[in-house]
N, C-alpha and C positions, 0 to 999 in steps of 0.2 A: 321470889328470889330472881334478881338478874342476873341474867345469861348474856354471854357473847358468841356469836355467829364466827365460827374460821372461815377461813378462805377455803378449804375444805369441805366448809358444810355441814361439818361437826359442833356442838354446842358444849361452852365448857363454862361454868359458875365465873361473877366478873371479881376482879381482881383490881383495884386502883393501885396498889403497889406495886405492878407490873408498868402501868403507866407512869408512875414516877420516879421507876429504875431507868424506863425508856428515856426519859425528860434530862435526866440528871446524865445520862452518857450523850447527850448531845447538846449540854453547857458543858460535859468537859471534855468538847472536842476542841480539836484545833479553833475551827471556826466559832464557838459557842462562846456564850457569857454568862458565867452562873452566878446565881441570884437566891439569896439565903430564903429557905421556904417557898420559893417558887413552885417548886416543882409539888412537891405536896398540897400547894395552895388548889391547882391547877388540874390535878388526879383526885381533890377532893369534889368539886365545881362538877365534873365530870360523870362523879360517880353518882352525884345529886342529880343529874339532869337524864341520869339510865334510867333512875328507881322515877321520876316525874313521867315515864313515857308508860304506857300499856303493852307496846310489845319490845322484844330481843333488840339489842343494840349491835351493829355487825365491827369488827374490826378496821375497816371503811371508814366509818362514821366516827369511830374515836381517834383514830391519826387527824381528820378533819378539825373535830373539837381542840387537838393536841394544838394544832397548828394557830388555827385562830384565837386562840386563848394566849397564847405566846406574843401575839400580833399585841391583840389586847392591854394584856400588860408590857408592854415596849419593850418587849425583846426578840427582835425583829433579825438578831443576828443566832442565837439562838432556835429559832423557826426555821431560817435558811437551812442550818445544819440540821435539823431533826429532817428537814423536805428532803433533804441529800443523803442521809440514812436511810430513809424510806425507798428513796427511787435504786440503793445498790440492794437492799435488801430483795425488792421487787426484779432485780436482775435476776440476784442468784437463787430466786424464786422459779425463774423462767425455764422454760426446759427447751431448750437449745436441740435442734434439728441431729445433733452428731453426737448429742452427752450420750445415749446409753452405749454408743459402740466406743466411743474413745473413753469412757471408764468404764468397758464391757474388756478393753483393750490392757489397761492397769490392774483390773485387780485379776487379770485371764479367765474371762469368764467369753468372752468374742471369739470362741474355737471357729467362724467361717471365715475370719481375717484374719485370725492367727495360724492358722494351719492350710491357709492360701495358697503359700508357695514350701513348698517341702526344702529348699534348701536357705531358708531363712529361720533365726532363732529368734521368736517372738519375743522371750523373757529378757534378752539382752537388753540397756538400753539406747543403744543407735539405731534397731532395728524398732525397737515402740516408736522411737522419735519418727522415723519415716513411717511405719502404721497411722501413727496418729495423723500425722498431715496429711496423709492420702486420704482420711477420712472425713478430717474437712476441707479437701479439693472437690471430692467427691459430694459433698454437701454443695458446695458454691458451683460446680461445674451442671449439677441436675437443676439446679433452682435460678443460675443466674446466666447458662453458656446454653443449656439443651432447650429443643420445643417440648413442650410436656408428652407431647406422642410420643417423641422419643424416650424420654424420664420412663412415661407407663409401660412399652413395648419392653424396654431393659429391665423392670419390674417386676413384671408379669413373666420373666424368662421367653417373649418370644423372641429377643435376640439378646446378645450379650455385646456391652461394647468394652473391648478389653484394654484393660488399664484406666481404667476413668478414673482412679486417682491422678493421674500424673496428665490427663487429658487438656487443663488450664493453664499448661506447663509450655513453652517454647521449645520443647523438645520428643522426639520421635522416637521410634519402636529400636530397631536393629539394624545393622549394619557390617558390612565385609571391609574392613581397614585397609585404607592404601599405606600397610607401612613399610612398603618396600619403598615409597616415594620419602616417607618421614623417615625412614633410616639413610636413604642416599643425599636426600635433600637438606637433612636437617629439621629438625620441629621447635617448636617453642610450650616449655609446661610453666604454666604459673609465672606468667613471664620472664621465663628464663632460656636462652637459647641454648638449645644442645645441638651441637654439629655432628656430622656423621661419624660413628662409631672409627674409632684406628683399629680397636680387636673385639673378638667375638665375645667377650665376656659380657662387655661394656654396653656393645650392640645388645646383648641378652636383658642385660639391666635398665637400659632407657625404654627397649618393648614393655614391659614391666611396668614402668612409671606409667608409660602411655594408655597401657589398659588399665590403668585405676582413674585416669584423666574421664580417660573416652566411661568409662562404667559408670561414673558419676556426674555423666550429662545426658544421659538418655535413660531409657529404663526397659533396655531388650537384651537378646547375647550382640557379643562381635567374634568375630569371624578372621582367621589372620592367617594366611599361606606362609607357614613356614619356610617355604625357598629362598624368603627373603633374607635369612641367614645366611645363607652358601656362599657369598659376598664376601662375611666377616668371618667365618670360617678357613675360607680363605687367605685372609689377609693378614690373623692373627699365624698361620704356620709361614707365609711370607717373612714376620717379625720374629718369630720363634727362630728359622732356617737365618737368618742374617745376625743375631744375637748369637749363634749356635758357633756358626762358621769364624765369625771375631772371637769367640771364646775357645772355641776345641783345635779350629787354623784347619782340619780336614774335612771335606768335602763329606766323605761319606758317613763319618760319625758325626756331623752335624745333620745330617740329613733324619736319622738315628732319631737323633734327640729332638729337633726339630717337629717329628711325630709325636713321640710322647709328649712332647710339651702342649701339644696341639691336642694330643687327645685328653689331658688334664685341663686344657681350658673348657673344653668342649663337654664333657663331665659338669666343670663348675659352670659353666653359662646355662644348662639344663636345667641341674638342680637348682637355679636362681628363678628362675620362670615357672617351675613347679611348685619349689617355695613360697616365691613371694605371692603368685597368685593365690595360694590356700591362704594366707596369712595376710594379706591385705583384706582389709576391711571398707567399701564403697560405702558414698553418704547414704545408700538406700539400707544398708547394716547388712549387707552379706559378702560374699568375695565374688568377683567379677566371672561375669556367667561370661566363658569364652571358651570359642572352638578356635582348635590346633588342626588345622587341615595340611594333609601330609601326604604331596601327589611328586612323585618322580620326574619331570618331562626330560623325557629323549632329547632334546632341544636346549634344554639350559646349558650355558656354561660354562656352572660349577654344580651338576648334575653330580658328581663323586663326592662333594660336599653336602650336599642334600640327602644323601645317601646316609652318609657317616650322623648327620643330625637327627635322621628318622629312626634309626638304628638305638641314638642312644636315648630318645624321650619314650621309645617299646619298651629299654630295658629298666628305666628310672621309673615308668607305672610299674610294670611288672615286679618291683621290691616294694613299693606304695608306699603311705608317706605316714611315719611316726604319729600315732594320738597321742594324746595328754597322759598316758598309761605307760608311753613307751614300747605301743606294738604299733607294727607295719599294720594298716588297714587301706580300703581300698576311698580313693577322693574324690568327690563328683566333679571338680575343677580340674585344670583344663578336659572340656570335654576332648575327644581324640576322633579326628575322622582319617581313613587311612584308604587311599583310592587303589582298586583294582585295576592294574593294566597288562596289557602284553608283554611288558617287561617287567612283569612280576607273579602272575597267576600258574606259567607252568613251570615244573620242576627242570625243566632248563632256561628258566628265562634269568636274566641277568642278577635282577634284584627279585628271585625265589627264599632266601633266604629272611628277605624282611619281613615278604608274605605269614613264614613257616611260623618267625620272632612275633609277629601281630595274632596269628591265632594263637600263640600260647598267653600272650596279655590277654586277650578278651577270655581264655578259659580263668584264668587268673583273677581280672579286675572292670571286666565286662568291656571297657572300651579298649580297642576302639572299636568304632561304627563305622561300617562298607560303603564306599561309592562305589560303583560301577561306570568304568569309563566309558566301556562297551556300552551296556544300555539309557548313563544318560544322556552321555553323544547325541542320540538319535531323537531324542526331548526337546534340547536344547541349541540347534544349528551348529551341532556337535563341537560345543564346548564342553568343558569341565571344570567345575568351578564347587567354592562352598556353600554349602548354607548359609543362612545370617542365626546365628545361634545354632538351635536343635533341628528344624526342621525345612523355613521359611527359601525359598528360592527367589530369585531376581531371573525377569525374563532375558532375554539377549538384545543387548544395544550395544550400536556401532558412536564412536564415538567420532569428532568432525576430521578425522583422518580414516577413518572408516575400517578403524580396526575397533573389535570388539571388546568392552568392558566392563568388569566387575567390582572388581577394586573401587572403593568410594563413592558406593551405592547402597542406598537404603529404604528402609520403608516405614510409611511414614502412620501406620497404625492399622490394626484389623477390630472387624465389627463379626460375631458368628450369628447364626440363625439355631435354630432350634428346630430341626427335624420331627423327633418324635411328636412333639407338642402338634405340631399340624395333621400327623398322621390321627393324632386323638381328635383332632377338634374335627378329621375328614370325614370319622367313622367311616371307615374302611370305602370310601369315594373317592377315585384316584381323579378326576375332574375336579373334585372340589379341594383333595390335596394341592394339585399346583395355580388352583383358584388363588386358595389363601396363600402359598407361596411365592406368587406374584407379587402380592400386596408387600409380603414380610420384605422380599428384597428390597421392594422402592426405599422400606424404613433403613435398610445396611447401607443402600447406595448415599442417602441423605448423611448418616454418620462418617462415611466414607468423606463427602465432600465439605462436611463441617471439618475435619481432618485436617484437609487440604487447604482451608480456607484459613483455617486459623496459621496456619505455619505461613502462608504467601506472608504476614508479618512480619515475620521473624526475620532480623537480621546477625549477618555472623559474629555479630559480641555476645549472642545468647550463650554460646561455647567456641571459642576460639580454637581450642584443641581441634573439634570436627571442624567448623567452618576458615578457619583462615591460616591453620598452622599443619594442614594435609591430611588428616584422619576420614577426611571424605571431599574437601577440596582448599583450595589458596584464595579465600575471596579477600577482597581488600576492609577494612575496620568499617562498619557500619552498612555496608553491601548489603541487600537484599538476597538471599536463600531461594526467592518465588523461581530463578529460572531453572534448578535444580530439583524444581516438584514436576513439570510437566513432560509429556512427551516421551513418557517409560524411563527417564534414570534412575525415580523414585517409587515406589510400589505402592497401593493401596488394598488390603489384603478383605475376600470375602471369607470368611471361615464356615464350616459346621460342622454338626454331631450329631450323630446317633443313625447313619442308613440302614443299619442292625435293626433300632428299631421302630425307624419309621417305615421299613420295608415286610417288617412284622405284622403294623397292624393295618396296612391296604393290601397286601397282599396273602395273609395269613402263614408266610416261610419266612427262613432265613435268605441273606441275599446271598447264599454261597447255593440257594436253592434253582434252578435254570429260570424258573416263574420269576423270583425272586432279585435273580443278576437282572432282569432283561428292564425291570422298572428299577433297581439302582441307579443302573447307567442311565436310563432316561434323566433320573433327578441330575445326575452327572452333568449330563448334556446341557441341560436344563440351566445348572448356575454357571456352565462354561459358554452357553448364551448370554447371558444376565452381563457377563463382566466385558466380553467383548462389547457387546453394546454402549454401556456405561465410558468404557475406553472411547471407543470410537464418539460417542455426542461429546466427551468433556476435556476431550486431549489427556487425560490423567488415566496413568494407565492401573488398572484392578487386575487382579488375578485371584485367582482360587487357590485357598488355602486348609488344608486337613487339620483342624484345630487340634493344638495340643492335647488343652481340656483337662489339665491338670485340677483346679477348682471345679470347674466346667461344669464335668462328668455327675460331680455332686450337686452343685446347683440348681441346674436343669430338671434331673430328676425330683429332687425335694420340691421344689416350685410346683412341679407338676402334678408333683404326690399328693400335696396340703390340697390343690383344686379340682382336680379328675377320681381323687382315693387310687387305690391301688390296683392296678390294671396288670395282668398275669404275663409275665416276661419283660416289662416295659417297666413299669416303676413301683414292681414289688422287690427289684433285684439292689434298690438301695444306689445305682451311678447307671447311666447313659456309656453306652462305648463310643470312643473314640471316635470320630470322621468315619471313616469306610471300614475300617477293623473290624477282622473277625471277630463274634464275641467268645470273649476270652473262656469261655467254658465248651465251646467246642473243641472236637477230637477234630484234630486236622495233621496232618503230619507237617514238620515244616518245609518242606519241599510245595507241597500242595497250598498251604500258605503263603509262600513267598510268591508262587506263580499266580494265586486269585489275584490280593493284594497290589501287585506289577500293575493289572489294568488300570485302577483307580489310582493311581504315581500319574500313570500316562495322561491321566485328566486334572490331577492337582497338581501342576507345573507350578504355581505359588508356594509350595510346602507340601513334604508330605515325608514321611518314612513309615516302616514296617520293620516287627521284632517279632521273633519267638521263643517260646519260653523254652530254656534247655536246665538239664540237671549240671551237677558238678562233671565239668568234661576234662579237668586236668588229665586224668587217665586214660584219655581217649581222642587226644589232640586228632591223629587220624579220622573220626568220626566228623566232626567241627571243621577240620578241613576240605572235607565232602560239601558239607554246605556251604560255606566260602564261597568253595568255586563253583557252587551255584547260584549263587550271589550274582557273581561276573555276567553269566549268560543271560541269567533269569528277570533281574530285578534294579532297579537305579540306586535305592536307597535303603540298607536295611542295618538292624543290630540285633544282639542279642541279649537277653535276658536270663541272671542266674542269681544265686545268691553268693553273698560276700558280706557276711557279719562277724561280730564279736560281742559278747560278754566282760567288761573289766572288773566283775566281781570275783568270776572262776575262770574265767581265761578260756572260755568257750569258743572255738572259733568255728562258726558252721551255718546251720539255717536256723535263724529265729521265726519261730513261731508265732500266728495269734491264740491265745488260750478262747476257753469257752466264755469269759467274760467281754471277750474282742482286745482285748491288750496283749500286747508285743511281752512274750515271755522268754525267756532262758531255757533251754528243755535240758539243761546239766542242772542250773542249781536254782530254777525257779524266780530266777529275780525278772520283775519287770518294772522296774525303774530305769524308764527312757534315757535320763541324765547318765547314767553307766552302760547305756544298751546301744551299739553302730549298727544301726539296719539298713541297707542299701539297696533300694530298688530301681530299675528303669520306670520311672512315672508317665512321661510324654517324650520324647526323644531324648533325655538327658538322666542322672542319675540322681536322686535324691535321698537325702541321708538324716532329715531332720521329723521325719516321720510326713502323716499324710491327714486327710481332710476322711469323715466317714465313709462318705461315697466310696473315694479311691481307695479308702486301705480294705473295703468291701471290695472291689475290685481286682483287687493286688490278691487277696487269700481267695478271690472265686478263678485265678489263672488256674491253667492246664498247661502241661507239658507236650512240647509238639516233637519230641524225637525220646 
């Protein structure tokens, strides 16, 4: 009996009637010309010339015969179309460098892409649509942009280069909005000009636009000082008081009204900015990751306006924002940063009361999150400025009037290293540790300057929002962007993870251990040489950054786990900590915390913040205001961490649990079906509410309470 050979390898009994179902669908294709008994003539001829051979005839060999035989009998148009069948079939034969994760991505089976970023819903489809292109960006960026050392080094987990999907992209990490320039100046969205706000509403409403613009041309947080309202705060009670006074004829009952009218705009223009950022949806399929930076200055003004603004975004979190269920829950957008100063930290200081208003939100709805004006002063050539998202800092530059700025500066991407992993490979050899950690950085500085390089391209039609219509400068249509990379206005970020437990395993402690601190800070030392140098040969300024390590944390570990097996406190514990963070299973009190933590702020000037995990402190506001104000003296950067869920099955409002199986349970009525369950964690300095990746939600249930 003949046999035919698959492509596979496998051997199945021959079949002519297979060949001349083949025959007959491509004479009635478009391109084919069918021919009475042909096809049969043709799978007969065929099947005679299997049985005339001694061995197995392969699949190969009969499309060949299929072909020539068509020639043969002059059907030559017929032939082309079966060649043309052949060559798509052999496509979708092919197995393509990115099919198992982009329909690992469809049918949700790809949980290390889907559960990536915790405040993205994979199942939605805007958010597949951006998964999926990331994943073949990330295909064509490793095989057609990177050196293959680098491809292997990001492979292997000895560094991560973060965001390589969006890496091939003409656009950068994060950034701090000048839109007090785009509100007084005027901006342009979608080519359409908007001119400067007349009332505060409006003013609230074009911000709003602007961060769905700016969220949808980069792929980091933005960053926006609120003071730049106090303007339109102002100008709408100006409007309110002069309608007031033409309607009522008296001075002081228009004055009267004039307030309330002002305090109902002020009201609406809030809840439009809290609104619309939950509820806008970016092309990346999630709502725009942005911080509300909310600092007082002595100096402004319309500092009594800034005031009243801060006042009402504390008490509009603090009622939180309606779910699908119709309960108030707590919203990981706008993130909330709320600056400590001397005119606000003691019980007589001016704005004590907003202080008092911010620690009951953060008992409430966790943000906001603390600067310290006092200590980051002393950082930063005593400025006071935001983060760029969650974490990330911009150094200090003077600008060619030689005042210093922040406002519409950015960074243009980070590369992390991987700590532990070298501490494995050092076997407990602190010489051969920063041996191989030498090598590692040259591979982050390379990514660093492939970074840099690729954007010197880029000209400002790539996004005209950030490049030409103010969100970070005014360049003219088709300008070049390269003079805006060099010479520290733009950032180049080094990140890493795990000093917990690379300090583990060369030194046998913890680094909260004296043995332990004293070779931390050397690694400290160590990449805060790496970057100045880097700065100094390339004009491109690097800074050191405390990697979030949201994915990271899981990564790293697992990579390390599958090659080294399981190593005792290092990566049997399922995730990597954080940058410098204590590991979260330590008993440390949060005062004690905050003050280790402080040193390594003082080294990660690039990014960096510090949380501790507290219980429900509504009842206890006085306790949480204790450490507040040790915030102010103690520390630059910090937040805190509690829980804030709900149940829409039973109306559970309290702490969600993991069961024994590791899934998010209901401890009232047992449901654990995610799609009805709001779990709300601090993940990496921000709050995330769509659940977490193994490592991390390992992580999140191995915290400890520090008060």
């Amino acid at each position: 009996m003949v046999e035919v050979i698959k492509r596979n390898g496998k051997k199945v009994a021959f079949d002519s009637n297979k060949i001349k179902i083949a025959i007959e669908k491509a004479m009635d294709s478009s391109n084919g010309i069918f021919v009475e008994n042909q096809a049969l003539t043709i799978s007969n001829e065929i099947e005679e010339f299997a049985k005339s051979r001694d061995i197995d005839i392969s699949i190969k060999e009969i499309e060949e015969q299929v072909y020539y035989k068509l020639i043969k009998y002059k059907n030559p148009a017929t032939a082309r179309a079966y060649e043309s069948y052949r060559s798509v079939q052999a496509y979708k034969r092919e197995q393509n460098t990115t099919d198992e994760e982009i329909l690992g991505l469809l049918n949700q089976t790809n949980t290390d892409v889907m559960d990536e970023n915790s405040n993205k819903n994979p199942i939605i489809a805007s958010t597949q649509r951006d998964l999926i292109a990331g994943e073949v960006s990330k295909d064509i960026a490793k095989r057609k942009m990177l050196p293959a050392d680098l491809v292997e080094a990001h492979d292997s987990g000895a560094i991560h280069i973060h965001d390589l999907d969006y890496i091939i992209q003409p656009i950068f990490n994060c950034c701090l909005v000048n839109m007090k320039d785009m509100l007084d100046r005027g901006t342009v969205v979608n080519g359409k000009m908007i001119e400067t706000p007349k009332s505060f509403q409006v003013a609230c409403n074009v911000m709003t636009q602007i961060i769905a613009q700016i969220a949808s041309n980069q792929y980091g947080g933005q960053s926006i000082d609120i003071s730049c309202l106090g303007k339109y705060l102002r100008k709408s009670y100006e409007k309110n008081l002069n309608l007031s006074i033409d309607t009522l004829g008296d001075v002081e009952l228009a004055e009267k009204m004039a307030h309330r009218l002002t305090k109902k705009d002020l009201e609406s223009g809030i809840q439009t900015i809290q609104y619309q950022i939950n509820t806008l949806m970016t092309s990346n399929g999630q709502a725009p990751f942005v911080t509300l930076f909310m600092h007082i200055k002595d100096n402004d003004p319309y500092e009594e306006e800034v005031a009243q603004i801060v006042e009402e975004i504390l008490k509009q979190r603090i009622q939180g924002i309606k779910n699908d269920a119709g309960v108030y829950v707590t919203p990981a957008f706008p993130k909330l940063i709320y600056v400590l100063d001397e005119n606000n930290v003691h019980k007589d200081s001016k704005y004590y009361y907003l202080t008092s208003l911010s620690i009951r939100c953060t008992a409430k709805r966790m943000y906001p999150d603390y600067i310290s004006a006092k200590r980051m002063a002393k950082n930063y050539e005593g400025n006071v400025f935001s983060p760029m998202g969650c974490r990330a800092f911009l150094p200090p530059w003077k600008n060619e009037k030689g005042k210093y700025q922040f406002d519409g500066r950015f960074n243009m991407g980070a590369c992390s290293i991987n700590l532990p992993q070298i501490g494995i490979l050092a076997h407990g050899n602190e010489d051969k540790f920063f041996e191989i950690l030498e090598k590692r950085l040259d591979l982050v500085k390379r990514v660093g300057l492939i970074r840099y390089e690729h954007l010197t391209h880029v000209t400002s039609d790539s996004s005209p929002i950030h490049w030409q219509h103010g969100a970070i400068a005014r360049l003219g249509k088709h300008e070049s962007i390269a003079p805006l990379l060099k010479d520290g206005y733009s950032t180049v970020s080094l990140g890493y993870i795990g000093i917990y437990e690379a300090t583990k395993l060369i030194k046998g402690v913890t680094h909260t251990d004296p043995k332990g601190y004293e070779f931390a800070m050397k690694i400290m030392d160590y990449l805060n040489e790496a970057v100045k140098k880097w700065t100094d040969e390339y004009g491109i300024k690097f800074t050191l950054y405390a990697t979030p390590a949201e994915s990271l944390t899981n990564r790293f570990c697992s990579i390390d786990k599958n090659r080294f097996g399981i190593i005792e406190d290092v990566t049997d514990k399922g995730y990597y900590t954080n940058s410098f963070h204590v590991d979260v299973r330590e008993e440390i009190s949060a005062f004690e915390k905050f003050t280790f933590e402080s040193k390594f702020q003082d080294k990660s000037t690039g990014g960096c913040i510090s949380y501790v995990e507290i219980p429900n402190m509504n009842q206890n506001l006085e306790a949480l205001e204790t450490i507040v104000k040790y915030i102010y003296d103690n520390i630059p950067y910090a937040e805190f961490n509690t829980k804030s869920d709900y149940c829409a099955e039973c109306g559970f409002d309290g702490e969600i649990k993991l069961n024994e199986s590791g899934d998010w349970e209901c401890p009232q009525c047992g449901n654990s079906d995610r799609s009805t369950l709001t779990v709300v964690r601090r993940t990496c300095g921000y709050l995330g509410e769509n659940f977490w990746n193994e490592g991390r939600t390992k992580e999140i249930n191995s915290r400890v309470l520090h008060i």
